[in-house]
C-alpha positions as CSV (number, residue, x, y, z in Angstrom):
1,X,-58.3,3.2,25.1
2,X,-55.4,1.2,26.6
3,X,-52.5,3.4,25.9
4,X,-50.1,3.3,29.0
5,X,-49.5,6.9,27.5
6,X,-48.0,8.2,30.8
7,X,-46.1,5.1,31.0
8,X,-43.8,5.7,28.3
9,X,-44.4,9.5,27.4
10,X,-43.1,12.1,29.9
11,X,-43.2,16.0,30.1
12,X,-39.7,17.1,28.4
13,X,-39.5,14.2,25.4
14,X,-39.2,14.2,22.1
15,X,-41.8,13.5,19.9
16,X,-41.9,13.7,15.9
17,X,-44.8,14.8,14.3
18,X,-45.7,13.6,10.4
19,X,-48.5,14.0,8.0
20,X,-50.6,11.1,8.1
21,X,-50.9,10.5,3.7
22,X,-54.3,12.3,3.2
23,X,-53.1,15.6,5.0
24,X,-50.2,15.7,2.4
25,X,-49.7,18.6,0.1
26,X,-51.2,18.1,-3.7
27,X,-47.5,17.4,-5.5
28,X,-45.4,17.3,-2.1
29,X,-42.8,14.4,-2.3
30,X,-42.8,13.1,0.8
31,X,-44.9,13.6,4.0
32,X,-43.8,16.6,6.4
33,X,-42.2,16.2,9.4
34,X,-41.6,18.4,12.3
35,X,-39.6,17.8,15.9
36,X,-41.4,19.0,19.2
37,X,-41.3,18.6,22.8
38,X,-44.0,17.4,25.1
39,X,-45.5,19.1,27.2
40,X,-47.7,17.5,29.3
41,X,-50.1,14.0,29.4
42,X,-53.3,15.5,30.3
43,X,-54.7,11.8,30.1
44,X,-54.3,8.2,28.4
45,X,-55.1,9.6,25.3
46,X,-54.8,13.3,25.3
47,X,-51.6,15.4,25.1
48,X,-50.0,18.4,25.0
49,X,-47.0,19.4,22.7
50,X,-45.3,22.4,21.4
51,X,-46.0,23.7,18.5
52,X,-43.3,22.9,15.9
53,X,-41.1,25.4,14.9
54,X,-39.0,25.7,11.0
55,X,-36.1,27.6,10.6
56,X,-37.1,30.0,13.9
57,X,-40.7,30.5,12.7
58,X,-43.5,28.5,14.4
59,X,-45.3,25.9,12.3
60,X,-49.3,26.7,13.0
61,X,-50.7,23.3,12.5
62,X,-54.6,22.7,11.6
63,X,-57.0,22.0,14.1
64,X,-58.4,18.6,13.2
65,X,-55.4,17.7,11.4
66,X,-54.1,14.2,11.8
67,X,-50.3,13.2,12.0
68,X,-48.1,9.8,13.3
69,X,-46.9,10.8,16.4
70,X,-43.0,8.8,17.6
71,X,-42.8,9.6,21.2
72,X,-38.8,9.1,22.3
73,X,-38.2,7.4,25.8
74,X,-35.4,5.7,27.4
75,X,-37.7,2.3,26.9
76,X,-37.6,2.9,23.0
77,X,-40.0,4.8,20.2
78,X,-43.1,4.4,20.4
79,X,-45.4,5.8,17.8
80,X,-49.5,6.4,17.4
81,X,-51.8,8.6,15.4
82,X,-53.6,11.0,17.0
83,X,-55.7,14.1,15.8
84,X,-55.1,18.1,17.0
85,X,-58.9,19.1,18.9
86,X,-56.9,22.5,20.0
87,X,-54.5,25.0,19.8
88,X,-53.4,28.2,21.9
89,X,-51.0,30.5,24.0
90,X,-50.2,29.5,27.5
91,X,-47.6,32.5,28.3
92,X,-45.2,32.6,25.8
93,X,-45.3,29.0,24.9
94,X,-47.8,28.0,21.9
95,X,-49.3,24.5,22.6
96,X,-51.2,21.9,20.7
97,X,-53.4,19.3,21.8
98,X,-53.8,16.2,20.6
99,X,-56.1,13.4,21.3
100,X,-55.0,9.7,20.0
101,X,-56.5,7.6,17.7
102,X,-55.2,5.1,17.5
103,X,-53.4,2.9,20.8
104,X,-49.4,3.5,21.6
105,X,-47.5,1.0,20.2
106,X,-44.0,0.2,20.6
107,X,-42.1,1.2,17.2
108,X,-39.9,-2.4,15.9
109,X,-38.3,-0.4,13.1
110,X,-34.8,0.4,14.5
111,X,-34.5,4.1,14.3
112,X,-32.1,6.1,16.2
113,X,-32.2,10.0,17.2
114,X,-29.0,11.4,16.2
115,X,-27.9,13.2,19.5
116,X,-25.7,16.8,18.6
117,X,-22.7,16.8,20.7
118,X,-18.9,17.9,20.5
119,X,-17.0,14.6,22.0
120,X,-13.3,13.7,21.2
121,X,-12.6,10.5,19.1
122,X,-9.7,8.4,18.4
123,X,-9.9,6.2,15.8
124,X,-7.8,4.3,12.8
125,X,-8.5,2.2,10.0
126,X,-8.8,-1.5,10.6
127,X,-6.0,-3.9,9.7
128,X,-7.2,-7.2,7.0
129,X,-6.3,-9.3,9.9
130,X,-8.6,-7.7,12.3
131,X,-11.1,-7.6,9.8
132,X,-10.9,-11.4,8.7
133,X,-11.4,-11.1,13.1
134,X,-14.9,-9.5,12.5
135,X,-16.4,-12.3,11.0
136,X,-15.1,-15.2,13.0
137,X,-14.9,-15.8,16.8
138,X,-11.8,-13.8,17.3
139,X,-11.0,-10.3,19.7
140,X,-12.9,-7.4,18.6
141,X,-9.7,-5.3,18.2
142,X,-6.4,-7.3,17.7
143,X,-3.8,-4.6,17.8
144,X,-4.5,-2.2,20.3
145,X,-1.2,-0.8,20.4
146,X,-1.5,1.0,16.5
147,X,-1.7,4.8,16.6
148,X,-4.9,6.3,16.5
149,X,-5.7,10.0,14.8
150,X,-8.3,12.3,16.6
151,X,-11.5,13.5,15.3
152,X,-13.9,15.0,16.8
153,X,-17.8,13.6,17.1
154,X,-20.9,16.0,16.0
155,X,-23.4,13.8,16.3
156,X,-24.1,10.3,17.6
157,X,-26.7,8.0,17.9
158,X,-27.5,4.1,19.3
159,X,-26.7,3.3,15.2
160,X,-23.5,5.6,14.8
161,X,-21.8,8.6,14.6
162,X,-21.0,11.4,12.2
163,X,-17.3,12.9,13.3
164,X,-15.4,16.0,11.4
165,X,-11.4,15.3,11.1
166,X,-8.6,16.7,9.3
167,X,-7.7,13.3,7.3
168,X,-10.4,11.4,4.9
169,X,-11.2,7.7,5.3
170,X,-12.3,5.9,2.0
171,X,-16.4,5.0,1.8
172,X,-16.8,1.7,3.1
173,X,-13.6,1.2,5.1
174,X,-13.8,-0.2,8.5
175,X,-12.3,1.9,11.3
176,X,-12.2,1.7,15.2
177,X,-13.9,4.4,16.9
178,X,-12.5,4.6,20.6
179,X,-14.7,7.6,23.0
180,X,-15.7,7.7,26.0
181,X,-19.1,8.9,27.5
182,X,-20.5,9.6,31.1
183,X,-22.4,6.7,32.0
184,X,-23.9,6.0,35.6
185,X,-21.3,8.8,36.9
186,X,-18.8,7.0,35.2
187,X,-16.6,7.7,31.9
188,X,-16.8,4.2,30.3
189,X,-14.4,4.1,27.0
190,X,-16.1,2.2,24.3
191,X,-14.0,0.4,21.3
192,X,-16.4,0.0,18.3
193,X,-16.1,-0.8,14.8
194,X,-17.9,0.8,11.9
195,X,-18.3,1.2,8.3
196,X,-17.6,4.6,6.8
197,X,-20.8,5.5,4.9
198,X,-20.0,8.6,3.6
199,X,-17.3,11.3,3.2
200,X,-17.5,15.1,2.4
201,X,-14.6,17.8,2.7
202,X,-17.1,20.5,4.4
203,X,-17.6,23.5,2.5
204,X,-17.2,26.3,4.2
205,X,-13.8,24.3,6.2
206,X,-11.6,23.8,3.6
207,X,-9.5,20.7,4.3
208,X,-11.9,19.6,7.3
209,X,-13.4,16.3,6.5
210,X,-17.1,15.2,7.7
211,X,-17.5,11.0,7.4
212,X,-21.1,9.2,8.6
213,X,-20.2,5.6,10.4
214,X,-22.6,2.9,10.7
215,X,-21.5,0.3,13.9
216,X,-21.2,-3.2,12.8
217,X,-20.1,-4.6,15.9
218,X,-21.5,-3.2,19.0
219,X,-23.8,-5.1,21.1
220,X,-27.2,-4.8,22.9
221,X,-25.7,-3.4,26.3
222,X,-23.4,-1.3,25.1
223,X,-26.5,0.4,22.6
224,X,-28.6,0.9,25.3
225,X,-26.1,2.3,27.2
226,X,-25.5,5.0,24.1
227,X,-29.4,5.3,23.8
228,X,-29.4,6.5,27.6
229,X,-26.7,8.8,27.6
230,X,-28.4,10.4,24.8
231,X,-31.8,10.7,26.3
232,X,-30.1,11.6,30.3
233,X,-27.7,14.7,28.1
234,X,-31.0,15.8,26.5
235,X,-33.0,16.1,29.8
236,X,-29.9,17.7,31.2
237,X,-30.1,20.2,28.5
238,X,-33.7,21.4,28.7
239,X,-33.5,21.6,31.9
240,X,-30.5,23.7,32.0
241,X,-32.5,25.8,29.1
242,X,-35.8,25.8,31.4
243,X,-33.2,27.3,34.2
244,X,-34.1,24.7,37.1
C-alpha cells in the first residue's frame, strides 16, 4: 500500500481518532472523537498511537475496531482509515496499534487545530471606510494611527482566534487584530482583519468577555506561517513535557 506514511506522519503529532459510522453507539448523535499522539510508524501502513484519554481517564478502545484517522503535519491533514490489530502497556504509556486500510490522503476540507496559548492582542473595531477598503483594491488597514484596546488571545488557529477582553464587540463586526508571533527566530507583527463570530461574558469572570474571530483577509503566506508556529510551539511543548 502506497502510503508515504513516514513521509507526512512523525513520532510526536497529532492525530484525531473518529468512529468510522458502523462502530457508532445505537442512539449516539454523532460519531466519537478522541485526540492522541503518535507514537511511532512501525511501517507504511502500521502505527502506533496513545491511547486516548477523556476527562483524565484512558479511553480503552476495541481491538479490531475501525476509526478515520487525521494525522496533523506541518504539510497539512492528512486523514485514512485504519483498523486497531493490538493494544498494550509499554512502561507506563498505554499504546494502540493500528494498521491502515485504506491509503493516506491529503485532507482538502480546510480544518484548522485550534492551538491553546496566552498571547497579547491589540485590536479595534474597523472604520466604514476601511471596510468599503476590504472589498476593493485599497490598503488593508487605512488608519493605523486609531487606538487599539488589549485583549488577550486563548486560542488560535490558521482560521482564527478566540481572545478574552474586558470590552464586548458586537457579533459580526469587523475588527483588526494586531499580535505578534516568533517566527523563524523572529517576532513578525501581523495586522489581520476578522469577523466577530460570537460573544459570551464568561461565567465564572464576571465582566470578562470571550469573542470567536474568523479572518477574512489574511493570505496564504501569512497562514502558513500561523499553521507553523502552531505545530513548532506544540513540538516545543512535548518536548519540554518528555524532559529532553
Amino acid at each position: 500500500m502506497a502510503n508515504l506514511l513516514s513521509k507526512y506522519v512523525v513520532p510526536g503529532g497529532r492525530v484525531d481518532l473518529q468512529e468510522i459510522e458502523h462502530m457508532r453507539s445505537e442512539g449516539a448523535e454523532a460519531r466519537k472523537s478522541y485526540q492522541s499522539q503518535v507514537l511511532d510508524v512501525l511501517s507504511e501502513d502500521r502505527v502506533e498511537i496513545a491511547m486516548p484519554m477523556e476527562k483524565s481517564r484512558l479511553v480503552l478502545l476495541p481491538v479490531d475496531g475501525e476509526y478515520d484517522l487525521y494525522f496533523y503535519s506541518e504539510s497539512g491533514l492528512y486523514q485514512c482509515y485504519a483498523r486497531i490489530v493490538d493494544r498494550y502497556k509499554n512502561n507506563s504509556m498505554y499504546v494502540l496499534v493500528f494498521d491502515l486500510i485504506s491509503n493516506l490522503r491529503k485532507h482538502q476540507r480546510r480544518e484548522y487545530y485550534r492551538f491553546s496559548c496566552a498571547l497579547e492582542m491589540s485590536s479595534r473595531e474597523l472604520q466604514e471606510e476601511e471596510e468599503a477598503a476590504l472589498s476593493g483594491d485599497g490598503d488593508r488597514v487605512l488608519m493605523p494611527q486609531l487606538p487599539l484596546k488589549s485583549s488577550v488571545i486563548v486560542d488560535i488557529s490558521g482560521g482564527g482566534l478566540r481572545f478574552v477582553a474586558n470590552y464586548a464587540y458586537e457579533p459580526q463586526s469587523l475588527i483588526l487584530c494586531r499580535y505578534s508571533l516568533l517566527v523563524a527566530g523572529e517576532n513578525k507583527e501581523y495586522n489581520l482583519v476578522g469577523r466577530v463570530l460570537s460573544v459570551r461574558e464568561l461565567t465564572n469572570r464576571k465582566g470578562v468577555y470571550e469573542h470567536r474571530v474568523q479572518y477574512i483577509n489574511v493570505d496564504a503566506a501569512e497562514r502558513e506561517e500561523i499553521i507553523k508556529y502552531i505545530f513548532d510551539e506544540e513540538r516545543r511543548t512535548l518536548k519540554n513535557q518528555k524532559g529532553e
